[in-house]
Residue frames relative to the residue before (quaternion, step in Angstrom):
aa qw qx qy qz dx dy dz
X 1.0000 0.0000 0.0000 0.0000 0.00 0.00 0.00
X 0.4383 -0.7135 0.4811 0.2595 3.71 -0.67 0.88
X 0.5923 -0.5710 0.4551 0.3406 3.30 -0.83 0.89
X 0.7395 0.3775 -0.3176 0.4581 3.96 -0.15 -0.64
X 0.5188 0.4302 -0.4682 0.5714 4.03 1.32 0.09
X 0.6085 0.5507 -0.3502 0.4515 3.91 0.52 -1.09
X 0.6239 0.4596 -0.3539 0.5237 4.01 0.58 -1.04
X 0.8028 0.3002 -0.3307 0.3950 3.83 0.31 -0.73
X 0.4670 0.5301 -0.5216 0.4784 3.66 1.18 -0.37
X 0.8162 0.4434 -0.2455 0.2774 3.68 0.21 -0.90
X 0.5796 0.4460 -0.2861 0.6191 3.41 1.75 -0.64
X 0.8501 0.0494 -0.3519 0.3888 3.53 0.38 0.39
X 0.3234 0.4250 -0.7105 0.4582 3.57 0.54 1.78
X 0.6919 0.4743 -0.3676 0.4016 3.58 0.63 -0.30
X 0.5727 0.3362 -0.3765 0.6460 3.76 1.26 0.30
X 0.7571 0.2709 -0.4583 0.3786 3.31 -0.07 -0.31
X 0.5492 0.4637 -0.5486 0.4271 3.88 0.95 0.30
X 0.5920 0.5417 -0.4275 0.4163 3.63 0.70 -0.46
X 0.5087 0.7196 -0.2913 0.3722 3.48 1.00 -1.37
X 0.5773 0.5002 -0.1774 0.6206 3.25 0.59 -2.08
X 0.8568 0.3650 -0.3297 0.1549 3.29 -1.12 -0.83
X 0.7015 0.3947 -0.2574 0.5346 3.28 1.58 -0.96
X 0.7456 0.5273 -0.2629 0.3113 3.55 0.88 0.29
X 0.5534 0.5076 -0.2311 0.6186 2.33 2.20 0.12
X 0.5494 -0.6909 0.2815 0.3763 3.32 1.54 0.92
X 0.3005 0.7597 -0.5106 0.2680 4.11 1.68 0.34
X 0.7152 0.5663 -0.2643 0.3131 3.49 0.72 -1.14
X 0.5801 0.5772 -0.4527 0.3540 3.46 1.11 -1.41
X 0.6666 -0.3670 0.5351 0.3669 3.96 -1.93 0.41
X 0.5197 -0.4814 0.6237 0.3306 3.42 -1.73 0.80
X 0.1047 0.6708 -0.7311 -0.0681 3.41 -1.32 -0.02
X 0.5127 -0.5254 0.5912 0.3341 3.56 -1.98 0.79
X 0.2828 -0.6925 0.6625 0.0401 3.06 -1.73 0.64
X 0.8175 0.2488 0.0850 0.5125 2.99 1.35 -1.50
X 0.5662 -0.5414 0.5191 0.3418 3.57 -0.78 -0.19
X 0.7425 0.2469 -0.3101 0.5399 3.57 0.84 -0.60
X 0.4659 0.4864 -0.5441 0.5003 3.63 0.75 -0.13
X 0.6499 0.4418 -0.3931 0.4775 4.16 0.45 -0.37
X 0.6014 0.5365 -0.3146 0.5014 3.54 0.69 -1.04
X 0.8376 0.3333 -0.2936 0.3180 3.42 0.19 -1.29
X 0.3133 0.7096 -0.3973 0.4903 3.66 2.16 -0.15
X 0.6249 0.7023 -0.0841 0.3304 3.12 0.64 -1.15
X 0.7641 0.4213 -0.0616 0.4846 3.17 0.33 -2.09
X 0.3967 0.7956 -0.2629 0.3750 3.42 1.81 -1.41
X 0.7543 0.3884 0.1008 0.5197 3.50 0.44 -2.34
X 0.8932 0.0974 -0.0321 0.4379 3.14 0.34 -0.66
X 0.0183 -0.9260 0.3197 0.1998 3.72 0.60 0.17
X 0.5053 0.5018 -0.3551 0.6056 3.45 1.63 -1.18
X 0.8060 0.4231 -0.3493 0.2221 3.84 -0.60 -0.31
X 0.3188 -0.8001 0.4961 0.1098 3.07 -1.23 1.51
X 0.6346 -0.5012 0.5879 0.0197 2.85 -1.54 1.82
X 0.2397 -0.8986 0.3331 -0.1551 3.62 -1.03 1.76
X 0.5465 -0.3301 0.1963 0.7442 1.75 1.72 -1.60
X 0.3062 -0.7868 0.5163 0.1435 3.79 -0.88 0.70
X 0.0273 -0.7899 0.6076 0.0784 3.99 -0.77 0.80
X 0.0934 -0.7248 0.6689 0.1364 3.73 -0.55 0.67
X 0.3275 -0.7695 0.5174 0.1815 3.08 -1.97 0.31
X 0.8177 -0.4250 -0.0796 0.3800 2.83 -0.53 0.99
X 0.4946 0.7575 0.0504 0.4232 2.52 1.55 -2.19
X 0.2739 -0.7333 0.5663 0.2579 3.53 0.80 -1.41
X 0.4000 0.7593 -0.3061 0.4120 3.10 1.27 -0.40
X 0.7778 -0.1838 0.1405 0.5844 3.98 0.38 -0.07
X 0.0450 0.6954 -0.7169 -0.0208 3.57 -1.54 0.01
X 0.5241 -0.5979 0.5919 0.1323 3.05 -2.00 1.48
X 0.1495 -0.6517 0.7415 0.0559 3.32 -1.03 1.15
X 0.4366 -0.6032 0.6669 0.0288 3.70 -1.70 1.66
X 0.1674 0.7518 -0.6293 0.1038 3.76 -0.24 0.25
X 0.6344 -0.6198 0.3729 0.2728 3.48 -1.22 0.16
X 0.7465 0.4192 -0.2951 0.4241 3.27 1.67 -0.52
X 0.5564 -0.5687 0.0789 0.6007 3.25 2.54 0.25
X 0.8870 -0.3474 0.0256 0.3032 3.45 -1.26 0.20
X 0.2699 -0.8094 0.5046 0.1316 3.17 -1.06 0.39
X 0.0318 -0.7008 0.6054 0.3759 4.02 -0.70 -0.68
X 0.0402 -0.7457 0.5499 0.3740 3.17 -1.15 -0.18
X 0.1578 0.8714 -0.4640 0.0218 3.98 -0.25 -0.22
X 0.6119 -0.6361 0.3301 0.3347 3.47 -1.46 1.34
X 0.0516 0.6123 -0.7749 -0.1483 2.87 -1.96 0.26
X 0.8220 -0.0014 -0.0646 0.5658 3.15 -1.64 1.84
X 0.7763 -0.3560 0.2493 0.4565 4.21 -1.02 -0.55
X 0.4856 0.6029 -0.2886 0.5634 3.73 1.80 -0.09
X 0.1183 -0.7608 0.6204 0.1492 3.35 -1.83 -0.35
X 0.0454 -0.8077 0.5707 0.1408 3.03 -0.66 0.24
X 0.3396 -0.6391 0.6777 0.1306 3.96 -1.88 0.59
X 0.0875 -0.7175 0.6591 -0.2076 2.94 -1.90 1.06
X 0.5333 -0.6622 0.4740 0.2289 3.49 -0.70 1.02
X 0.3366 -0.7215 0.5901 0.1342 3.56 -1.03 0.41
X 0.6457 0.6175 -0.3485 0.2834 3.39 0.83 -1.53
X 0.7228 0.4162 -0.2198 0.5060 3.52 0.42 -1.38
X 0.7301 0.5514 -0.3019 0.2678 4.01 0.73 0.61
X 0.2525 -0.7024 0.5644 0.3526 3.60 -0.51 0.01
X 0.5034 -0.5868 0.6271 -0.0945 3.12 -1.53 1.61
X 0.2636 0.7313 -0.6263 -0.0593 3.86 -0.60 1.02
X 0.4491 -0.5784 0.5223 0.4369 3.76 -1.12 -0.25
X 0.2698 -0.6370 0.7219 -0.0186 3.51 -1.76 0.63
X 0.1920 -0.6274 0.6105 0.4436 3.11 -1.03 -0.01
X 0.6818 0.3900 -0.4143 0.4597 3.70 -1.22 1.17
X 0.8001 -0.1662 0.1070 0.5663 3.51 1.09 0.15
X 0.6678 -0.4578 0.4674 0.3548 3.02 -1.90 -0.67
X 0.1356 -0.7502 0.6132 0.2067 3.57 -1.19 -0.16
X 0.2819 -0.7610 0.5843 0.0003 3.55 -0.67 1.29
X 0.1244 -0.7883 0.6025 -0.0016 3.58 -0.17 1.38
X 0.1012 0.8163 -0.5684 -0.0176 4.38 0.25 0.30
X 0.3788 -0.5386 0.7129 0.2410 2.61 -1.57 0.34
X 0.5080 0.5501 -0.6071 0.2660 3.48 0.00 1.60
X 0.5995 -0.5464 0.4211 0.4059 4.19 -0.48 0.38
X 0.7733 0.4670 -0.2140 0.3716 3.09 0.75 -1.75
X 0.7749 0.0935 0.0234 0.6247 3.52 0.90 -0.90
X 0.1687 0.8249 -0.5393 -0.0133 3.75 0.23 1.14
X 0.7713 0.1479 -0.2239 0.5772 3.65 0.92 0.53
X 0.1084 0.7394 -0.6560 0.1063 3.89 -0.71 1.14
X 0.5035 -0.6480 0.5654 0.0836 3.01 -1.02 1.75
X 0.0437 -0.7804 0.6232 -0.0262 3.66 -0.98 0.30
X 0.2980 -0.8173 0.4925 0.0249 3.08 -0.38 1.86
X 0.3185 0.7408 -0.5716 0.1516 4.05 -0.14 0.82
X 0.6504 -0.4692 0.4442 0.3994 3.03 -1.88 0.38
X 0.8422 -0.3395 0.2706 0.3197 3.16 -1.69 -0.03
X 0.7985 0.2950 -0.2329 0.4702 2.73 0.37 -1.84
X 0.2800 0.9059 -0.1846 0.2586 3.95 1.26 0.16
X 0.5108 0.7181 -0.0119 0.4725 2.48 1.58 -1.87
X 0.7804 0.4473 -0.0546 0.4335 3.11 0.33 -2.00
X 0.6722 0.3832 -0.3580 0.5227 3.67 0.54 -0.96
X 0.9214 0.1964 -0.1898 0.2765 3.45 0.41 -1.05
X 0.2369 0.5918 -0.6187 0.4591 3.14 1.24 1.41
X 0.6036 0.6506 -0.3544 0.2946 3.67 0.84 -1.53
X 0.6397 0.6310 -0.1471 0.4135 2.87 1.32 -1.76
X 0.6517 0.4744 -0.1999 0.5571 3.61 0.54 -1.10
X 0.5070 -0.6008 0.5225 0.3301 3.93 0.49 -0.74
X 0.5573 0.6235 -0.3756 0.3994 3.57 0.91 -0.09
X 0.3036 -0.7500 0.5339 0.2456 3.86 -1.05 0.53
């Protein structure tokens, strides 16, 4: 088979897998629906730690995990998620959300996309004024 037939067989199984996938709705961001779909985000990252109380946003787009030793976030990445402490951070407002400044390598700043009236509760929530 000539090499310049082999390049197009392969450039277009490699669109039509992309094709497929985003039309089959594979690509779009996880998002919470539920509280235990947060919890179990959660449980994922952290297992020993008990879960208080769970706030989602509207959006789906992330949720505040209550715990006893204090706050959490959790929120997707790509069809996954990942969790992250709050306590040990500094918390500003935006307009569109929060900003999470941690003191973590892996994730030292995560925007948080929420409604307005949002903001407030989960700043309250977090400990921030």
């Amino acid at each position: 088979m000539p090499l310049t037939v082999l390049i197009a067989l392969v450039v277009v199984g490699i669109a039509g897998v992309a094709l497929l996938i985003h039309t089959t709705g594979l690509s779009q961001p996880r998002r919470f629906t539920t509280e235990a779909e947060a919890r179990a985000a959660w449980t994922r990252e952290f297992p020993l730690t008990d879960i208080t109380g769970v706030t989602l946003c509207r959006s789906g787009r992330a949720a505040l995990i209550s715990t006893p030793t204090g706050p959490g976030v959790v929120w997707p990445m790509g069809a996954d998620s990942t969790a992250r402490w709050v306590a040990d951070g500094r918390v500003t407002r935006r307009d569109g959300g929060l900003t999470l400044h941690l003191s973590d390598y892996a994730a030292p700043t995560v925007r948080l996309h929420l409604d307005p009236d949002e903001i407030a509760l989960w700043a309250e929530r977090i400990g921030t004024t």
